[in-house]
N, C-alpha and C positions, 0 to 999 in steps of 0.2 A: 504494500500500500504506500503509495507516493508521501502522503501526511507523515510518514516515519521515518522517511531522510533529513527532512531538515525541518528546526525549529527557532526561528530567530527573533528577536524582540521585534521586528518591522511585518512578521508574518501575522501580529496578534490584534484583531478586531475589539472595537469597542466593548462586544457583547463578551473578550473572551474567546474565542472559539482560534482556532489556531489554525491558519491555511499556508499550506505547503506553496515555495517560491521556488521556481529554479534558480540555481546559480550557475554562473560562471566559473570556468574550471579548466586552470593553465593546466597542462600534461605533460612534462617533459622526461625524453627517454630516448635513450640511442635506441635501442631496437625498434624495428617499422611495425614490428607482431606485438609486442607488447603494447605500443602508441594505441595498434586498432584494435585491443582487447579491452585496456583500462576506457577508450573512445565509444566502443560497442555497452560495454556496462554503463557508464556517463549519460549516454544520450539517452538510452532506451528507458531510464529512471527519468529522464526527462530534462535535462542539465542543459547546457550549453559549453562546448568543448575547440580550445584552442591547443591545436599540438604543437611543438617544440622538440627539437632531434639531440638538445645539448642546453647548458646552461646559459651561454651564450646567446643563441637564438629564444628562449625563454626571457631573459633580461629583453631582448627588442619587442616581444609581445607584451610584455608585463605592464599594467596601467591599474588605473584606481577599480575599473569597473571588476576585475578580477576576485572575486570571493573563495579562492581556493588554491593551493597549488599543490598535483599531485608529482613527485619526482624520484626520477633514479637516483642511487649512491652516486655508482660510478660511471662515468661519461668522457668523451673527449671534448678536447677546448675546455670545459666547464664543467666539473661536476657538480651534485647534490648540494654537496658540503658550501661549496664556494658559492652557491646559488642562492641559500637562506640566505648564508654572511652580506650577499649583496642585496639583498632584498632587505633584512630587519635593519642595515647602516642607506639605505637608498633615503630617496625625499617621499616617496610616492607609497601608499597602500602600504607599510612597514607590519602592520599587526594581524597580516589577513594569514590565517592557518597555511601550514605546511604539512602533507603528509610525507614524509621520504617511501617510495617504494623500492623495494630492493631484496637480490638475494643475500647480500651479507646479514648474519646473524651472532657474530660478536657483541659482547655485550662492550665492549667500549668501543666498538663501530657506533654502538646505538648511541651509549652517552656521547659521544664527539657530534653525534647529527642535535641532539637536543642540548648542548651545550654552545652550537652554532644557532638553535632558534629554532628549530624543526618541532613542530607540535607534537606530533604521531608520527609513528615508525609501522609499516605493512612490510612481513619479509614473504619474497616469492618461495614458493607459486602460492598462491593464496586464492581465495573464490568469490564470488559477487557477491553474497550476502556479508564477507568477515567484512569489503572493502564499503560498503554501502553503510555498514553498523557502526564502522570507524567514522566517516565523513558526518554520519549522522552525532556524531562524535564529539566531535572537533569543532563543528557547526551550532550546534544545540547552542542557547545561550537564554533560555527558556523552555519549563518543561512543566505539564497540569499534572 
């Protein structure tokens, strides 16, 4: 049910009643199959989806309207790490959620991603519903 990904203070009516918004949702990732996998999950929840191949091309999409950013660790040009870093010291959008996606699963991979800013960590391969409960996650900022 769409009502269960996201809950945000701008979603809540006078009366109370809480209606689901789509958001905007940067995706950046070297692999083309993973872009259209995390892109295939994203949209079909009903989202709106900007891809990105590197950190680098991610920083030239990146603007205020962006309510999410899902990202790989490791990348070329730019990875993950360097990606938050640029994004939580940038001018623009600095506090909007990061999810890292990723197969690393060191537990000081993970603190280095949340000690750069990273909200949430998803390590691969993981399934639609852990990725949709996360974002619902990270997103939530209001709950009845």
């Amino acid at each position: 049910m769409r009502a269960e990904l996201s809950c945000r203070r701008d979603d809540i009516t006078k009366s109370g009643v809480v209606l689901w918004k789509p958001m905007k949702v940067l995706v950046v990732d070297d692999s083309v199959s993973m872009r259209q996998m995390v892109n295939l999950i994203l949209t079909d929840a009903g989202h709106s989806v900007i891809l990105a191949s590197d950190g680098v091309e991610a920083l030239e999409k990146f603007n205020q309207e962006i309510e999410l950013v899902i990202t790989d660790f490791n990348m070329a040009k730019m990875g993950g790490i360097e990606l938050v870093k640029a994004i939580r010291a940038g001018q623009v959008n600095r506090t909007v959620p990061v999810i890292m996606l990723t197969t690393e699963s060191e537990s000081n991979k993970k603190r280095e991603s949340m000690q750069a800013g990273a909200t949430a960590w998803i390590t691969k391969p993981f399934n639609r519903d852990s990725m949709l409960a996360m974002i619902e996650k990270v997103t939530r900022t209001v709950r009845f």
